[in-house]
Every structure is written in C-alpha cells, then in structure tokens.
N, C-alpha and C positions, 0 to 999 in steps of 0.2 A: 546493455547491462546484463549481468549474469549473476544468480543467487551463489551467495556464498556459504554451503552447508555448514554447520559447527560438528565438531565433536567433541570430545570431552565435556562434561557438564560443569556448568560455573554457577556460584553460587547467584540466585534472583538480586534483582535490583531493587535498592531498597525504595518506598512509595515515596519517599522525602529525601534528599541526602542531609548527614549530618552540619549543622554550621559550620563552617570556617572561620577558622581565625579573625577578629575583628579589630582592628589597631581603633585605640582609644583616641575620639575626639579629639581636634585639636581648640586651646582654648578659645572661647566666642573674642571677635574683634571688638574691642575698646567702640562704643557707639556715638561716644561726646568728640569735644573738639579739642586740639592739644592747643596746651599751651604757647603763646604768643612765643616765636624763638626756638622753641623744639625743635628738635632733630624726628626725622618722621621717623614712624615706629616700621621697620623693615615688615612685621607679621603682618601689619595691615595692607593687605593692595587696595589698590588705588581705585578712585570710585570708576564704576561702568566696567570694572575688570571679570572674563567671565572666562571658566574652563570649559574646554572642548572637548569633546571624546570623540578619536579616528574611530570611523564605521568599514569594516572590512566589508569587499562588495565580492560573490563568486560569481564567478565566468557561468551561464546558463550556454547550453549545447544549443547548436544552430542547429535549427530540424527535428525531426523527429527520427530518428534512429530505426533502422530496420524490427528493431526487436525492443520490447521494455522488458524493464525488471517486472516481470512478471508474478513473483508469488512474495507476498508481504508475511513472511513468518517469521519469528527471531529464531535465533539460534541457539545452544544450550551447551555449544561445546566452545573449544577455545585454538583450535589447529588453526594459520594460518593455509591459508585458500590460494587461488589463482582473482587476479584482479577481475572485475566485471567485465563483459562482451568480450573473452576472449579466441571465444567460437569461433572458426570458420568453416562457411561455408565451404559444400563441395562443388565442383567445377559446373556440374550439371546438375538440372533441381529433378527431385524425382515428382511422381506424382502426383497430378495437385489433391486428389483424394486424401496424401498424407505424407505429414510436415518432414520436409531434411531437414538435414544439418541447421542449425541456427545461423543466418547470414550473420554476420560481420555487424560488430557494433549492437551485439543484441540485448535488449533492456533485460534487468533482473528482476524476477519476481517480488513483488509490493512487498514482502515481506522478510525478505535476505534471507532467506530460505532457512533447512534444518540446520543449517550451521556450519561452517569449518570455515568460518572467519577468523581470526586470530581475535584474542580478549572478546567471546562471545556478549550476545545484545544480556544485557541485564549485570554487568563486570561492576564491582562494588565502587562506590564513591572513594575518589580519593581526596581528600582536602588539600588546598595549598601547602607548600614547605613553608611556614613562618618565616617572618623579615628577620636577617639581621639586624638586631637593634640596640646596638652601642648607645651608652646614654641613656636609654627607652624609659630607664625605673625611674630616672628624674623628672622626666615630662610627664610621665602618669602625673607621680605626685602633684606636679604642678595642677594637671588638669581636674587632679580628682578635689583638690582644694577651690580650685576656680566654682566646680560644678556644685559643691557643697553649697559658698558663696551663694550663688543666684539660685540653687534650690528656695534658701532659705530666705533670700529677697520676693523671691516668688508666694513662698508660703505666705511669708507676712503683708503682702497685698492683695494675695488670695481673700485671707481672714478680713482683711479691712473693708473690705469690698463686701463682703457675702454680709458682714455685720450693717453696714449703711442703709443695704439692698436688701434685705429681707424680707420685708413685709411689701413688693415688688411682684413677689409669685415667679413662678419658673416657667421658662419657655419653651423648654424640648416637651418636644412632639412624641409619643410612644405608638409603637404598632398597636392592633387589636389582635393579631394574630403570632404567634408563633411562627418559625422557621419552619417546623414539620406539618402546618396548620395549612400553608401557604397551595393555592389550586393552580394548577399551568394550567390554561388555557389550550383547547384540542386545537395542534399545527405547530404550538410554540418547541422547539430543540429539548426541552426540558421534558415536555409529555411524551415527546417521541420516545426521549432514551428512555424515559422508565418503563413504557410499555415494550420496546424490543428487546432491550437488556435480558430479560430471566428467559426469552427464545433464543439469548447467543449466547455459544460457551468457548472458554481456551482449548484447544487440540493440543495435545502432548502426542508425537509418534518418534519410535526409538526402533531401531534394526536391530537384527538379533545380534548383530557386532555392539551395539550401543550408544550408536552413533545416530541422530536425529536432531529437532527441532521445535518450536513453537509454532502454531498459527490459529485461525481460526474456522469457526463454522456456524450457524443456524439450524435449527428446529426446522423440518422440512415438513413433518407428519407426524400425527399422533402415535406412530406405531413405533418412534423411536429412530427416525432415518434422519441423519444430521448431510446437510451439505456445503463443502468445502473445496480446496481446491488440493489439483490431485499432486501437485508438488508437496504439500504438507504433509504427505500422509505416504507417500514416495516409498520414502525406506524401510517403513512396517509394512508393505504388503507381500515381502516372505518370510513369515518367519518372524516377523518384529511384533511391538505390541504399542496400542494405542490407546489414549485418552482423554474423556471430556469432560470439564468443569467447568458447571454453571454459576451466575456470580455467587447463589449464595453460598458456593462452597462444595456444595455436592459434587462427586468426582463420582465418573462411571466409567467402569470398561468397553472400549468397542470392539468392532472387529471390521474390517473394510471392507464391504458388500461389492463393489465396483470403482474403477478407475479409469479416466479416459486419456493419455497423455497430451493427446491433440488438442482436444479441446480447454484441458486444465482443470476440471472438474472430476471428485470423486464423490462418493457417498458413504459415508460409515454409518453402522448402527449399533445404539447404546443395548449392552446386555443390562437385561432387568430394567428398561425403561419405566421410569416411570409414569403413572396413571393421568399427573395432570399438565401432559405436555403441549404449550398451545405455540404453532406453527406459526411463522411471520406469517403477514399476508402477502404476495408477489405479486407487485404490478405489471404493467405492459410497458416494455422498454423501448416500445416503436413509437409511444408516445410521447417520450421527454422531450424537451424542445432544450438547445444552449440556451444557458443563465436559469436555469430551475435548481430550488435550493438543494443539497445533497447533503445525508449525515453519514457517516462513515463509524462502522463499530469495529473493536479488534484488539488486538492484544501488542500493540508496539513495544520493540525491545522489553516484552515479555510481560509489560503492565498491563494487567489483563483490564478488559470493560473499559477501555478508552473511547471517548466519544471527541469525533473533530466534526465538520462541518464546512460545507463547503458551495460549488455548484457546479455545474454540467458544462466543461467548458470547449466542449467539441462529440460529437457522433460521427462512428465510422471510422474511425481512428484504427489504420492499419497498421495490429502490432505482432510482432512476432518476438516470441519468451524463451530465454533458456536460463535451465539453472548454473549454468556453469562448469556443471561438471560431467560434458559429457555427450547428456543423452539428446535425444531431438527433441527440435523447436514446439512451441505451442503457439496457432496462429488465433487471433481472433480480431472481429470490428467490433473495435471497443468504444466504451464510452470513457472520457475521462474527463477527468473532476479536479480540481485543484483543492479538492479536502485531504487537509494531512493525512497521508499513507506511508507506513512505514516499514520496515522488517519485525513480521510480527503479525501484521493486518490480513496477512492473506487467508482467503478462504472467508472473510468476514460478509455482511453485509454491507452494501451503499441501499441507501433508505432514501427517497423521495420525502417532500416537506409531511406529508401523510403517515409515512412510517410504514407504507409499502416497498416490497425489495425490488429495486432494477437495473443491479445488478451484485455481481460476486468480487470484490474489491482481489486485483488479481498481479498488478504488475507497477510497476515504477519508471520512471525515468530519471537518474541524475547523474551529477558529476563524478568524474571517474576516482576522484579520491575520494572517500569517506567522508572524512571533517570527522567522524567520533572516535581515532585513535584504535581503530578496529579493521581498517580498512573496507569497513562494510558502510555503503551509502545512505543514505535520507532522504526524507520527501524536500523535494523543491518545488514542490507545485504541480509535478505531473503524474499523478494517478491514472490508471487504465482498470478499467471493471470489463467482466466477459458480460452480455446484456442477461439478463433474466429471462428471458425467451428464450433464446440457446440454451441456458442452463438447465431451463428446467426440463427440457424435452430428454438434454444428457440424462440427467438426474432420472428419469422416469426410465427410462431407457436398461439403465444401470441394476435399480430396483428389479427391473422386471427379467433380465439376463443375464445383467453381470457383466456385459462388455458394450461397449460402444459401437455405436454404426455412426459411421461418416457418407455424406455426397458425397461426389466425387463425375468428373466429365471423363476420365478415363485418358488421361495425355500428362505425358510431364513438362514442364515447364521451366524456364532459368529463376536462379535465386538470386541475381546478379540485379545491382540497386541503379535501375533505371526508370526513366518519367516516361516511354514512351508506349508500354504495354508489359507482357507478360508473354515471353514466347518459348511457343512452341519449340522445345530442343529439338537438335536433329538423331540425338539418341537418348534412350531411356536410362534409366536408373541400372545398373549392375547390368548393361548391355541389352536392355529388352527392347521393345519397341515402343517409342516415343509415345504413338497412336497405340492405345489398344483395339487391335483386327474386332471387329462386330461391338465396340464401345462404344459409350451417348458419341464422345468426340466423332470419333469415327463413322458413326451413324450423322451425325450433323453436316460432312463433309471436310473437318478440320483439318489441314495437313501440317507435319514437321515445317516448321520457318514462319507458321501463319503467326501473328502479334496479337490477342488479345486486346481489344481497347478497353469497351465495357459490357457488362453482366446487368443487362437489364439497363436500369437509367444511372447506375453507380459507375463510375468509371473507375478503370482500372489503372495504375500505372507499373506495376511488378508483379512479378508471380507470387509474392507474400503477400500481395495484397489481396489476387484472386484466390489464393487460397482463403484467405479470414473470407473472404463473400462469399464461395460457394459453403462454406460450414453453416454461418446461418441459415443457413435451406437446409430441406431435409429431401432425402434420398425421392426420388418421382415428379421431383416439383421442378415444372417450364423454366426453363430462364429465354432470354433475348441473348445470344451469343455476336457483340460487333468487335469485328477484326481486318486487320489488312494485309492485304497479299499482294505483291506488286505493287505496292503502290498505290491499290484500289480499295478503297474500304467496304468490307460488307456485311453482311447480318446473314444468322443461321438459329433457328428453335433448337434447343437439344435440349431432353429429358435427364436430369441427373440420375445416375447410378449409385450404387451404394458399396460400402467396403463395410466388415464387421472385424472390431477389434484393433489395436495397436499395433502388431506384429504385422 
C-alpha cells in the first residue's frame, strides 16, 4: 500500500453529517383478526414473515504485503493520486544500512498521507437524491391521520392508567451522580483517553507549493518537542510550514528539528511552548506480549482526538512503507494492532492498557480499492506501530543533531519477496561493491551469494525483513549472524556499524 498525498485543501468534515431524508412510516398493521370471509388485507404480511438485509463481505489480502501503508495522516487536498503499492522495486537491494526502493505491493502509511487522493479525507457530507414519489402526498396524509389516531388512543390510556395508578408510587430508579460527576476507574479506555488526550495534538504540515496533509503527534518533553512520524511532516521540511493543535484548541507554530526517512519518525518543536506541557509516559515495547489491550489516538480523516481500541495482534511484523510518491521505503518490526487506524492517525500514539506509549501508530494494510469514494483506503484491521524503543532512541538522536544514525552490516542485499533468507547480491547498489572492503560484513567473513537465515534467534526470510532487524539495534551492538553458503549453514559475530543521515 502506498500513501496518497492531497493537495488542494477541502473543506473539514463535519463532526455529525446532516440527516437524510427520511420517508414517512408506513401505517401500523391492523393487530385484530378480520372478518369471517375477508379478503386478506395485501399490507399485512403474513405471520413469521421477516426482512433480510444482504451484508457485503470484502476480500481481506492473503499475507502480509512486503510493505504497509505506513503513515496514517488525512489529506487536505483533492488531486487524484496513483493507486496504493505502486512502487517498484529495483532489481538489486542496496544496502541493508538503508532502505531502496519500496518492494512491490508496499503498504501505505496508517494515515493516507498529506494528500493527493482525489476528494480529500474530511469531503463534505452528501445526503441521498430523495425518492421519486408519485402518490407520496397521499400516503403521508394517510399516515399522518393513522398516527394522530393512536397518538390519541395512546394519550387516553396513558391518563386512565396514571389516574388508577397513583397512589402506587414510581418505580424508576435516578442516578446519584451526574454525567460530569461520574469517576473512571485507573485502566478503564475512558481514564486513559483523558489523561493522554491534552499530550496529543493534530499536525497540520503544508510545502511551500501548498500542498500537504494531516496527521498526528505526542508531547515528548517538557521543552516543547513533539513526536511524529516523518511522512507527516514530509513536505514542510523546505521551506513549508507546520502546525500543532492541542484538543483544547490551542494551535502553535512549529518548526521540524529532525527527520529520519528510514525509520519514519521526525520530531518537531512548538514555538513558544507552553509552560504546562506534561509528556506521555513511554513504555517498554519488548515487553508487550500478543492479545494486550491497545488504545490508538489520532486524527482520522481529519477528526481530530479520536480514540479506537484495540489489541496487540502480532510482534515483529516485517513491514516495509512507502508513500506512493516516489521516495524510498521505510522498514521497521512492527507491532500491530487491530485498533482502528486510519488516514489521518499517523504520527499518533498506541497506548498500552496503562496509557504508556509503545508505539508510534505508523502504517496500514488494506484493500487496494478505497470503499470511501476517494480512492484512498481504510483500517481493516491491520495497523503496524514503529515500537517505542526504536522511536525513542530516533527521537533522542534527532534532538540532539538533527539527523539520524542507522546500524547497518555493510553488504547489500535482494529486495526480491522470498521465504528462504536475505541475500547477499552479487553487486552493490549504483555498481559498488556488494561487501563493503574493511566492513562488520566483511569483517565477519560474509561473501556475495552467502543467504542470510537469522539475526540473533529472529529469523529472517527477506532482505526487508533484515533490514527492519538490524534498525532495532543500534550502531556497536553484537548480533549472531546464521547463514548458508553451499549448502552448509553457518554462524559468524559481527559488530554492527553505523551510517549518519538519509542521503
């Protein structure tokens, strides 16, 4: 899947859409018995008679797709796009230090990016065309007469009733408390969202063409450092301008301090942050276990402060992201969640039952057509978050220089969607050398043709998958390198290296 940027700005979606036309009752079925000899009355069907409503079922995609829609931000313009995952890959993978081309079939970011979807997320309600309805003034009448009728049959055994009954006393039960009175209990979906809500705000970023998107971000530090993901914020880092609105309304200017493309995470900071900024708290993302509850905050199709809920429905989840338009893949082992994720969400938090963060709600998977008449897709259930551990070390990284450092074994690798490893090409990227001369690979004894199995006790089955493993690690750190060569499988230690920057 591939994010589909907007451009043009369209007007927000409203919080309700307007009613629709409503066709007037039809009159209530006669409830006595006809008379001996009658001709049956055609309105009344016949007893045990009951309507059915066809449920349309969609096709869910077999497998998991090289790549998810990776960044869940709405869009704000209205140009149609190129359909999702239309990426492909290049013949040969480059480095595994950093991400090519987006293979083939690559998911779109959670949030259908800054926009150039056709009829952007938040496109005004249209109500139905009204029925033709020849006749229609007569049946009203009929029915507004019927209804009158049994109003008033109603009233009048209402009154005869309530006069009998009187001195009976009343039975309904009254609260002691108020709606606003009412205490959630610490755990419950309800105490979470109000405590995380006033530390997550909507991202607005626009290029200095005009052209941008929605998504969102979290409170990372008191000094004003919000983090999100870096597709969000994408087209305002030459030249464009950005912004953050917290729920209650407060909007501030930021400015993008850093961006990582690989990994999908940037960091912006609010000018003139305010005094009483309190940071989620970020938990430890090596500790989730599958089926732990997850809450998902975000701004879907542009409604901002939306809360879903969900749970952790796989770890390690090798996904590789592109926006669609273009640029390279973003790999990571994600977690994913089957809590509604939408275009729109990206950059948000996934919150554990606690309402600690772990992870950055980042990419999507679904079906290649839309369903919202935009041709821009929907959560069907498969959310991907980058983990909070990665994020944060980005994140810190960012703050502290501005560009990103990635591991990296020094060898390039195929992008090509196979179960049996990750291998070693026999040439490198723009003609270089597969093996970097005096690199960890190199130094480990890795050769062109060698297959990659597994990274430690994770196994591998494609070079997008070792790529999202070696990212979780950071640059110095051991891994267990098993691979086969001949036929023979074998093991090698090699110390990861490091790359700084995107480029």
């Amino acid at each position: 899947m591939s994010t589909e940027n907007e451009g043009t700005a369209v007007p927000p979606a409203p919080s309700a859409p307007p009613p629709a036309p409503v066709d007037a009752p039809a009159p209530p079925a006669h409830q006595g018995h006809q008379a001996p000899g009658a001709a049956p009355d055609p309105s009344v069907p016949p007893a045990g008679a009951q309507h059915a409503e066809g449920q349309g079922h969609g096709t869910a995609p077999q497998g998991l797709p090289a790549a998810a829609d990776p960044y869940g931000y709405g869009p704000q313009g209205a140009q149609a796009g190129p359909p999702a995952g239309t990426g492909a890959p290049s013949p040969s993978a480059p480095d595994a230090s950093w991400p090519p081309p987006p293979p083939p079939s690559t998911p779109s970011y959670g949030d259908g990016g800054a926009g150039r979807g056709a009829g952007g997320w938040g496109s005004s309600y249209q109500p139905p065309a009204p029925k033709n309805g020849g006749g229609r003034g007569r049946t009203v009448a009929a029915v507004l007469v019927a209804a009158l009728v049994a109003g008033g049959l109603g009233g009048g055994l209402g009154y005869t009733l309530a006069r009998e009954n009187d001195s009976s006393g009343s039975t309904t039960v009254s609260s002691s408390t108020s709606g606003g009175n009412v205490k959630r209990d610490p755990g419950t979906v309800a105490s979470v969202a109000a405590k995380a809500l006033p530390s997550t705000v909507t991202i607005e970023a626009e290029s200095s063409s005009g052209e941008g998107g929605t998504g969102t971000g979290f409170v990372f530090d008191t000094q004003g450092h919000i983090v999100t993901n870096n597709h969000v914020v994408a087209d305002a880092v030459d030249g464009g301008k950005v912004s953050a609105t917290f729920p209650n309304g407060k909007k501030y200017d930021a400015e993008v301090v850093g961006h990582a493309q690989g990994y999908d995470v940037a960091v912006i900071k609010l000018n003139d942050a305010p005094s009483d900024l309190k940071p989620l708290t970020l938990g430890n993302s090596d500790d989730v276990a599958v089926g732990d509850s997850t809450i998902a905050i975000g701004a879907p199709f542009g409604l901002s402060n939306t809360v879903t809920t969900g749970i952790i429905s796989a770890k390690n989840r090798p996904v590789a992201s592109s926006d669609g338009a273009g640029s390279q893949a973003s790999y990571m082992s994600a977690l994913q969640t089957d809590a509604s994720i939408n275009p729109g969400n990206s950059g948000g938090p996934l919150l554990d039952a606690q309402g600690n963060v772990i992870g950055i709600n980042s990419a999507i998977q679904s079906t290649s057509n839309g369903g919202f008449g935009t041709g821009q897709a929907g959560s069907i259930g498969l959310g991907f978050a980058i983990p909070i551990n990665q994020a944060k070390y980005v994140a810190q990284e960012l703050i502290r220089t501005g560009k990103p450092v990635y591991a990296k074994i020094g060898a390039s690798v195929s992008l090509e969607d196979t179960t049996g490893g990750a291998k070693i090409t026999e040439q490198g990227a723009g003609g270089s050398d597969p093996v970097d001369p005096g690199g960890p690979a190199d130094k480990a004894g890795l050769r062109p043709g060698d297959v990659i199995t597994k990274l430690d006790d994770r196994v591998i089955d494609s070079g997008p998958t070792l790529i999202g493993e070696i990212w979780t690690h950071k640059p110095g750190d051991k891994v267990t390198i098993t691979y086969e060569r001949g036929g023979k499988e074998r093991t090698t230690e090699l110390t990861l290296g490091s790359r700084v920057g995107d480029s």
